[in-house]
Each structure stands twice: as C-alpha cells, then as structure tokens.
C-alpha positions as CSV (number, residue, x, y, z in Angstrom):
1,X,-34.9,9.9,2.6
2,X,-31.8,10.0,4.6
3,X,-29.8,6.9,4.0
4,X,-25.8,6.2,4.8
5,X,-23.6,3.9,2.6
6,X,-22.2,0.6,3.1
7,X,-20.4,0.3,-0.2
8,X,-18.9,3.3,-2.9
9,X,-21.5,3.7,-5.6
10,X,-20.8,5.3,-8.6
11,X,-22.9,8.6,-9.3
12,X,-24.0,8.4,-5.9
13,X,-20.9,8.8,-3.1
14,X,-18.4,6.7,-1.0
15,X,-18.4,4.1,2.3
16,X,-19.8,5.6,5.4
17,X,-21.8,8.9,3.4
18,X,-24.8,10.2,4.4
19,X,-26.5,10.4,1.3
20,X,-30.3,11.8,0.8
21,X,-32.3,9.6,-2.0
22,X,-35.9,9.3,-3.1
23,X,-37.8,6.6,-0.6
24,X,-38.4,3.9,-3.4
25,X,-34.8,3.9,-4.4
26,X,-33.7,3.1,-0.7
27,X,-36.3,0.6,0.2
28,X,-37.0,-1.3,-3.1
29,X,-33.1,-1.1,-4.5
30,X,-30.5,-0.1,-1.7
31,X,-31.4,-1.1,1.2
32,X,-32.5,-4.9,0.1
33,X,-29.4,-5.4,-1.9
34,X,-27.2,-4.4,1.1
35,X,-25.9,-1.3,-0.5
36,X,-27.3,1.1,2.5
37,X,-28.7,1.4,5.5
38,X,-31.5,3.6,7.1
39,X,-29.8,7.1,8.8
40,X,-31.5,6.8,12.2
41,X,-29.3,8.4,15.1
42,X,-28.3,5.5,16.6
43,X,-26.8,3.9,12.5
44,X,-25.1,8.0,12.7
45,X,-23.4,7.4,16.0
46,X,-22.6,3.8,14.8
47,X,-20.8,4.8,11.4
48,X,-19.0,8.2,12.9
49,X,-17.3,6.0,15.4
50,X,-16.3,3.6,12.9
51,X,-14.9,6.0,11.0
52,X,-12.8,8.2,13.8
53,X,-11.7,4.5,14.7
54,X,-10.6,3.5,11.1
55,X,-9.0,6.9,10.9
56,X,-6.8,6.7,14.1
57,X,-5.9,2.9,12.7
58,X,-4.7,4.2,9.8
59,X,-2.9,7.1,11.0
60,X,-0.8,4.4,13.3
61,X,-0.4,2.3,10.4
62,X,1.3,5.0,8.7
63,X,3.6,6.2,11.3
64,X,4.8,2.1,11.5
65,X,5.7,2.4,7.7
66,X,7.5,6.3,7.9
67,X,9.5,4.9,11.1
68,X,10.4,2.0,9.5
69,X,11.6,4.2,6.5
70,X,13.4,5.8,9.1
71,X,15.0,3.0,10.2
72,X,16.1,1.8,6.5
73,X,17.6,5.5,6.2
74,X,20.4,5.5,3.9
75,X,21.3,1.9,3.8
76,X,22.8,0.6,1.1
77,X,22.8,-3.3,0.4
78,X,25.1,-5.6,-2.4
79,X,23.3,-8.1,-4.7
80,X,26.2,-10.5,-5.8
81,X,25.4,-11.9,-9.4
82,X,27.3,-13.8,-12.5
83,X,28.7,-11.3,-14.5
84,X,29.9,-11.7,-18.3
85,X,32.9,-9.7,-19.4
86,X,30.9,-7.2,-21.0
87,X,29.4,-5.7,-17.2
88,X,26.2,-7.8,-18.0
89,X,24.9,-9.7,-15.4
90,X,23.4,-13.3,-16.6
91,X,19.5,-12.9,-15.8
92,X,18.3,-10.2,-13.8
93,X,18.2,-8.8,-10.3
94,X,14.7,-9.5,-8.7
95,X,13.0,-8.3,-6.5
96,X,13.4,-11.2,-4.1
97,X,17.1,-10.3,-4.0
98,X,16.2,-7.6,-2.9
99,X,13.9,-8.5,0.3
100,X,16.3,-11.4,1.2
101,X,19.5,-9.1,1.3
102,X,16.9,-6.8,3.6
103,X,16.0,-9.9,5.4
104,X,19.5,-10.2,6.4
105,X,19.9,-6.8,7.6
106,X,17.2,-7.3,9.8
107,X,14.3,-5.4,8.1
108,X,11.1,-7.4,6.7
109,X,9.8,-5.9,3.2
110,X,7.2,-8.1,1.5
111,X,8.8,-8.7,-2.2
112,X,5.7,-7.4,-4.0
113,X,6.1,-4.3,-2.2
114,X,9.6,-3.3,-4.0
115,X,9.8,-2.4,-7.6
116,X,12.6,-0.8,-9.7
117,X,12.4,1.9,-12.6
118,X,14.5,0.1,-14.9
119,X,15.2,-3.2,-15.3
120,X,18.3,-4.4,-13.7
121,X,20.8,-6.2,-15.6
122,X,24.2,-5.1,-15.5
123,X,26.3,-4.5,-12.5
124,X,26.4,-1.0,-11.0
125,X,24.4,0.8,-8.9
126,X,20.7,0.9,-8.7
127,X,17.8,2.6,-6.9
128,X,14.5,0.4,-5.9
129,X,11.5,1.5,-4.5
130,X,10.1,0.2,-1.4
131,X,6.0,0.8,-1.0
132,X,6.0,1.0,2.2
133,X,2.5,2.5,2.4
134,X,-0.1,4.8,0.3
135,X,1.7,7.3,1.6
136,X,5.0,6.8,2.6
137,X,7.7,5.2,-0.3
138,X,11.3,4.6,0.0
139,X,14.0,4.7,-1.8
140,X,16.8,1.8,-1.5
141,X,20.4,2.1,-3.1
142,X,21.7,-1.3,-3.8
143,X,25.3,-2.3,-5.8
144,X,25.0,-5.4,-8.0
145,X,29.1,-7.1,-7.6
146,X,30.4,-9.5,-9.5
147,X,30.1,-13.1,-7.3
C-alpha cells in the first residue's frame, strides 16, 4: 500500500514521501494517528504542489538573507565599553550590542541570530557571526573602544 507522509518517521522516510508499507500498518497505525495519508492521485497532486510551493518560498527567503548580507558588506561597527587599565573591558560584549549598534546603522538582526567564537572581553577587534539563514552566514567586524 502506497501511502505519503505527513510527519518524518524514523526508519521509515521524511514529510511529503511516498512511501509503500504493508496495508495493516497504514490503516491500523499511520493513518489513524495522523502520521500519513492514503496516495490517491488527487493527495499526489495535492503534496507535489505543496512542495514546488514550499520550495520557491524558501528559495525567496534565501535570496532576502544573501541580499541582506550584501547589503551588510564590509561594515564595520564600534561597541564603546568601560575599560580597566589592563585593555579589559568590565563585563562582556553581548550580543545585544551588537544588534543595537546594527539597529542604528539601519539593518534589523534578531540578537539570537549573532554569536561570536570567543568570548569578548577586552578591547580590540572582533569578528561575530550573523545567521542570517541555513544557508547564508555573515561575518561582522566590530572594534570594542574605550567609552
């Protein structure tokens, strides 16, 4: 029996596969838990339209986050901080610093969406990561300056 999945299964395959099981699997266990439905021609049409749909979403999703990449280029921002007289900074450079100096340049980068590879607590320069998308990451210089 033909069936096509609603959810990713383990063992078995992914959303939106066309899967072939034995009959008393779909009906008594798939099926009535919501896990798949029947493969007629009209659920095949249905799901491959979905899917081309989905696809083409996500493809313009992705060009947004590469042109906004673009757009962010080389820029470079400052983070102003308290510095001791040894070049440490007191507390750390987060990563809502970060967003809010980009905030201010005009660009509007979701906090949990930048990271750094080391912790930043001198002054200097640094490189963050903006995650931008699955596929698409950015990297951002920025200057922490004694305030």
């Amino acid at each position: 029996m033909e069936i096509i999945l609603k959810e990713d299964i383990q063992g078995l395959g992914y959303k939106n596969d066309f899967v072939k099981v034995k009959p008393g699997y779909a009906r008594n266990f798939l099926i009535p838990k919501g896990y798949a439905i029947l493969a007629s021609p009209s659920n095949k049409k249905m799901i491959e339209e979905n899917v081309r749909q989905a696809a083409h979403k996500a493809e313009k999703v992705k060009q947004d986050a590469q042109a906004l990449a673009d757009s962010i280029g080389e820029l470079s921002i400052e983070i102003p901080a308290k510095v001791g007289e040894s070049g440490k900074i007191f507390g750390a450079v987060t990563t809502l610093q970060i967003s809010d100096a980009l905030k201010e340049k005009g660009f509007e980068i979701d906090r949990k969406k930048i990271s750094f590879n080391s912790e930043v607590k001198t002054a200097g320069e640094f490189i963050a990561v903006l995650d931008l998308h699955k596929e698409v990451k950015h990297e951002l210089k920025f200057n922490v300056v004694p305030a």
